[in-house]
TITIVEX-456803 format. One record per residue (C-alpha): residue number from 1; residue in one letter; x, y, z. Coordinates in nm, 4 decimals. Example, Ala and Ser with C-alpha at 12.3 -4.5 7.8 and 13.67 -1.06 7.14 Angstrom:
// residues 2
   nr  rest         u         v         w
    1     A    1.2300   -0.4500    0.7800
    2     S    1.3670   -0.1060    0.7140
//
This chain:
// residues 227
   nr  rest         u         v         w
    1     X   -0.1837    1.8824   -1.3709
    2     X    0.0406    1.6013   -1.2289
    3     X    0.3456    1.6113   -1.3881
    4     X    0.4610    1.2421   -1.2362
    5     X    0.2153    0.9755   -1.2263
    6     X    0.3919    0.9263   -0.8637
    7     X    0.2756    1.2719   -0.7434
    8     X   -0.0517    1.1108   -0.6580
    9     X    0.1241    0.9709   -0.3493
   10     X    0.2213    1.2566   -0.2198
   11     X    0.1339    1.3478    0.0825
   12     X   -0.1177    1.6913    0.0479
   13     X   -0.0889    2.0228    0.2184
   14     X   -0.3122    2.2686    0.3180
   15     X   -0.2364    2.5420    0.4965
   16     X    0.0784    2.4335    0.5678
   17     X   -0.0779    2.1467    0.7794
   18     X    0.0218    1.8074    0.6391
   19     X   -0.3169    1.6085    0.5324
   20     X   -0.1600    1.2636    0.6480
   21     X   -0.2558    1.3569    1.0212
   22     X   -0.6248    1.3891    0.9585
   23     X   -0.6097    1.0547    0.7312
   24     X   -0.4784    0.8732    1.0174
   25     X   -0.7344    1.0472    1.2659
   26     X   -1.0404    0.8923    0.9988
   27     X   -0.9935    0.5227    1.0717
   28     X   -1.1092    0.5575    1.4414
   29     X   -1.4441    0.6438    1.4091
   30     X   -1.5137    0.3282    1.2244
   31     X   -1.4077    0.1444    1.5335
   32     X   -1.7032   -0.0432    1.7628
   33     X   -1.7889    0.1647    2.0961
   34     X   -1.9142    0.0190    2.3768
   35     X   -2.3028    0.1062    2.3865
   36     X   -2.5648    0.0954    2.6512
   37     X   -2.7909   -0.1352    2.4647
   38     X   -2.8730   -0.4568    2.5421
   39     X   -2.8418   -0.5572    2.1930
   40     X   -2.6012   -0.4098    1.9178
   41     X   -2.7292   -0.3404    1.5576
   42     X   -2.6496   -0.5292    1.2696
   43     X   -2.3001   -0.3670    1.1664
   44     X   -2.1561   -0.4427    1.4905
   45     X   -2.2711   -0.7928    1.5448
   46     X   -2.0994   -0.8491    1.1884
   47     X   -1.7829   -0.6512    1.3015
   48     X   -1.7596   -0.8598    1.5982
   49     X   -1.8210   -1.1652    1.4848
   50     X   -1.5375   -1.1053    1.1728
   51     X   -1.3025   -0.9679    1.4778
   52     X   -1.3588   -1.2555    1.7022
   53     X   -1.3036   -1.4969    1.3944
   54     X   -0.9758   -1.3461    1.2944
   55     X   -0.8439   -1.3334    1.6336
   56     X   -0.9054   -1.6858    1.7391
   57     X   -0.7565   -1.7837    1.3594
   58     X   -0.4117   -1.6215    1.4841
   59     X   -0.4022   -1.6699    1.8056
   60     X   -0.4549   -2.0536    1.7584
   61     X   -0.0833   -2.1545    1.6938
   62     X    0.0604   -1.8899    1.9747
   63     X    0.1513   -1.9750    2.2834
   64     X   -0.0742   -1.8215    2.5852
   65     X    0.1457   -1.5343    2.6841
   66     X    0.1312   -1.4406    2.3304
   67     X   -0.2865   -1.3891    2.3768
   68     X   -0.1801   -1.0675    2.5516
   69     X   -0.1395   -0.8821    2.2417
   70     X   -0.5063   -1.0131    2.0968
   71     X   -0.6521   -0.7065    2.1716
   72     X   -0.3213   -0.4158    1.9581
   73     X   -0.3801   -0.7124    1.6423
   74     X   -0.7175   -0.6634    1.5987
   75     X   -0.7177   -0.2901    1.6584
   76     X   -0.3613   -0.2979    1.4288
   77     X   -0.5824   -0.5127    1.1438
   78     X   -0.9014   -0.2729    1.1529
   79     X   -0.6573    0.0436    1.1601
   80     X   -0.4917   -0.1107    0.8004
   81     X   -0.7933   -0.2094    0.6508
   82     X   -0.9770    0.1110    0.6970
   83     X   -0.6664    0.2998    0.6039
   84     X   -0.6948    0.1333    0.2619
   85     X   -0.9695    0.1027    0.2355
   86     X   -1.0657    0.4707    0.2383
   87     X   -0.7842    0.5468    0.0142
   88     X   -0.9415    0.3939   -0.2896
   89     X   -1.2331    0.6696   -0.2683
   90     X   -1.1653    0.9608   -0.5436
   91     X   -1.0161    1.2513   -0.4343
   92     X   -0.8493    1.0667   -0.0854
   93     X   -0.5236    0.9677    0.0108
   94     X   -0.3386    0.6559    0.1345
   95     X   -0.0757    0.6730    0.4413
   96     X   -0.0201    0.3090    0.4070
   97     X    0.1643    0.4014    0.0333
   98     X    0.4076    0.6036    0.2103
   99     X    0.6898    0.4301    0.2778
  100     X    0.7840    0.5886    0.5797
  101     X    0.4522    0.5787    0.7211
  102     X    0.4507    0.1441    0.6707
  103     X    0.8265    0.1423    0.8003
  104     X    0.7049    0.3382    1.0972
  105     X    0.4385    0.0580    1.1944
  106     X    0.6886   -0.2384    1.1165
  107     X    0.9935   -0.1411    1.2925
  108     X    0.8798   -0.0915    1.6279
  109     X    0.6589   -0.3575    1.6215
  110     X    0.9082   -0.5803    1.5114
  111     X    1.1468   -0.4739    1.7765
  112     X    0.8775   -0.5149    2.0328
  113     X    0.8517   -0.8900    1.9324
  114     X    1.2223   -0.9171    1.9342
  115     X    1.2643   -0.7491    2.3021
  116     X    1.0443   -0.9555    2.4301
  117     X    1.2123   -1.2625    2.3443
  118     X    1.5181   -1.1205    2.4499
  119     X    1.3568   -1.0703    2.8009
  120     X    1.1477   -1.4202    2.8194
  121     X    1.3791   -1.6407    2.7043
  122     X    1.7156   -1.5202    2.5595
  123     X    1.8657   -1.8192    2.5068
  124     X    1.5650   -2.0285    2.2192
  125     X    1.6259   -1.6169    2.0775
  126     X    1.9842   -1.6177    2.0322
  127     X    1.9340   -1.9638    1.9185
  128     X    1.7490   -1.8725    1.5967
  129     X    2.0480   -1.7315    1.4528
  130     X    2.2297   -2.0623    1.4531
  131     X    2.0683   -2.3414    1.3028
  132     X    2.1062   -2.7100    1.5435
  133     X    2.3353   -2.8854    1.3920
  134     X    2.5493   -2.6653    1.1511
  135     X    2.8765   -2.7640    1.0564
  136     X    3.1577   -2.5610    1.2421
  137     X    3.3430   -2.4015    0.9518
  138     X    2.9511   -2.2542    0.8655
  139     X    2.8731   -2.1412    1.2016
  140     X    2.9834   -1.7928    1.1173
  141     X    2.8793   -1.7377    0.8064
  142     X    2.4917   -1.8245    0.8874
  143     X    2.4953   -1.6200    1.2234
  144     X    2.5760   -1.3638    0.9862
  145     X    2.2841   -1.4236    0.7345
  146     X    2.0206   -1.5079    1.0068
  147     X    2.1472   -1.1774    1.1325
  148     X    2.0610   -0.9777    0.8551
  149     X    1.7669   -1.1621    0.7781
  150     X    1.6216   -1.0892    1.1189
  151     X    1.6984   -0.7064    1.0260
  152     X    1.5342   -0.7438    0.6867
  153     X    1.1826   -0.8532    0.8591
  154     X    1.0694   -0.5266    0.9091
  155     X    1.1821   -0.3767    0.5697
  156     X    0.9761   -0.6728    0.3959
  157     X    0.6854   -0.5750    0.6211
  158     X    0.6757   -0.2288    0.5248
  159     X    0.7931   -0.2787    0.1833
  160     X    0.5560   -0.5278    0.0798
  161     X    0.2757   -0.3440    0.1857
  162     X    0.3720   -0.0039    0.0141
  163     X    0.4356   -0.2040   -0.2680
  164     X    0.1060   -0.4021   -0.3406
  165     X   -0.0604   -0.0784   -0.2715
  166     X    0.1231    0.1741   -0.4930
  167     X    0.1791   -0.0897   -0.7973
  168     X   -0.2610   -0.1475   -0.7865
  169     X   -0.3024    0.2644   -0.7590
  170     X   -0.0642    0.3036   -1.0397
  171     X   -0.2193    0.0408   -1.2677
  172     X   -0.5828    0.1820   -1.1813
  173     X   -0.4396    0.4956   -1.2837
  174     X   -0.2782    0.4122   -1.5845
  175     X   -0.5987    0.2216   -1.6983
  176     X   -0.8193    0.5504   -1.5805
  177     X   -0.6399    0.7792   -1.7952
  178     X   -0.6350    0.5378   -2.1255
  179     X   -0.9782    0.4851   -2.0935
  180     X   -1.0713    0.8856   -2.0958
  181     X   -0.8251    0.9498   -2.3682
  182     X   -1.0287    0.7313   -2.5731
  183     X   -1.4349    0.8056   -2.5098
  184     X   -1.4146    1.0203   -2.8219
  185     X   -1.1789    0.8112   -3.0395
  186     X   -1.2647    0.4858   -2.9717
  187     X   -1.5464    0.4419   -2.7757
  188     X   -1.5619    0.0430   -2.7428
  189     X   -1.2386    0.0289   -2.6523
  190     X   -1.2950    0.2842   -2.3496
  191     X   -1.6112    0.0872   -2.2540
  192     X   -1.4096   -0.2158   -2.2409
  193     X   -1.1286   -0.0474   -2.0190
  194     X   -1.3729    0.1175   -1.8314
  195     X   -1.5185   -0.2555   -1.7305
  196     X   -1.1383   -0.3490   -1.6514
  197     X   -1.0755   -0.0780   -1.4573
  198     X   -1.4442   -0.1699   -1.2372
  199     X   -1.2459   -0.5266   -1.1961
  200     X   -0.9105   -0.4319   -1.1245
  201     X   -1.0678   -0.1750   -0.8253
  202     X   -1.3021   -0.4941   -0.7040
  203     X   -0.9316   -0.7089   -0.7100
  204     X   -0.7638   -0.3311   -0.5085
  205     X   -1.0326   -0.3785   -0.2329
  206     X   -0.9599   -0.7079   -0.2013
  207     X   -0.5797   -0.6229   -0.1571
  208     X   -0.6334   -0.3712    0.0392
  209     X   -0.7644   -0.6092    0.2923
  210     X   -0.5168   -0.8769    0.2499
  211     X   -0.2224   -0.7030    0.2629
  212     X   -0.3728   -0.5714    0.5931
  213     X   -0.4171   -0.9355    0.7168
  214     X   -0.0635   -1.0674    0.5828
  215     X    0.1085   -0.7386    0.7643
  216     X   -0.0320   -0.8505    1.1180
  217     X   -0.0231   -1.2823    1.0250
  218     X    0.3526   -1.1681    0.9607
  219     X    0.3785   -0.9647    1.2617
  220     X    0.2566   -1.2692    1.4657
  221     X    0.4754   -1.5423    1.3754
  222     X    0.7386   -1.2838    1.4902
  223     X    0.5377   -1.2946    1.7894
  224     X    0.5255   -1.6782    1.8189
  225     X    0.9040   -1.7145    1.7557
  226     X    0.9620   -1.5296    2.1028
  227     X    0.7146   -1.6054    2.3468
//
């Protein structure tokens, strides 16, 4: 019996052996192998296809050196996706609602993109933090706010998606455990909620997937700012 309707994210034991490490191990058999066929089956031509669409989608406002990292976005996006995707399955659990586990995606990637700006072209870098044409008297006072809004970019990447993710599991929760409370009392009403709560998990898949695509679209006009 949960005594928190947050104890649902925790992360399970067994064993002593932390569950979160085989969750992250799942994801990787759903990737595409290379095959000695000269044609591949349906599920891969669609995987391919959707892969190959996404990429050239992001990749189109980048600048060519920034094509390097085509290959870690798609790989990044599928990881996400599959991540939470299998977390809305009964009896699973989510990395991606851990906050730690989001923050430990963002911040290195995010530093990545800002290292390598530093190393390519350090000056158009260290000119983001000072707008052209800013008034003397502001000039310190908005190197200090670009400052800290170039720290906050990888907090609002792993915020927002630990955020979307645990406010939709809460809510299908929450809507889960009104509508069994009521089969015997009022069983309309739980018939209803049950339809809601079919909805609201159709509007969590699709969630699931964007917030996988806005983590990595974010992550790339980090990319484009410094190369």
């Amino acid at each position: 019996m949960m005594t928190s309707l947050f104890d649902q994210f925790l992360s399970p034991v067994r064993f002593g052996i932390p569950l979160i490490a085989l969750a992250l191990l799942i994801p990787w058999y759903f990737f595409p192998f290379p095959t000695s066929r000269w044609m591949n089956n349906r599920v891969l031509t669609l995987q391919n296809q959707f892969i190959n669409r996404f990429i050239s989608q992001l990749l189109l406002p980048m600048n060519i050196p920034g094509h390097k990292w085509a290959t870690m976005f798609a790989a990044l996006l599928l990881f996400i996706v599959s991540l939470n995707m299998l977390g809305l399955l009964p009896y699973t659990f989510t990395p991606t609602t851990q906050l730690s586990f989001s923050l430990g995606l963002a911040v290195p990637l995010w530093m990545a993109t800002v290292l390598i700006g530093f190393r390519n072209q350090p000056t158009n870098t260290l000119g983001h933090l000072l707008p052209e044409g800013t008034p003397a008297p502001l000039i310190p006072v908005l190197i200090i706010i670009e400052t800290i809004s170039l720290f906050i970019r990888p907090m609002a990447l792993g915020v927002r998606l630990t955020a979307n993710l645990t406010a939709g599991h809460l809510l299908m929760h929450l809507i889960a455990l009104a509508a069994y409370s009521m089969i015997f009392s009022a069983p309309a009403v739980a018939a209803i909620t049950t339809v809601v709560l079919l909805l609201l998990t159709l509007l969590e898949v699709a969630v699931a997937m964007i917030q996988a695509y806005v983590f990595v679209l974010l992550l790339s006009l980090y990319l484009q700012e410094n190369v």
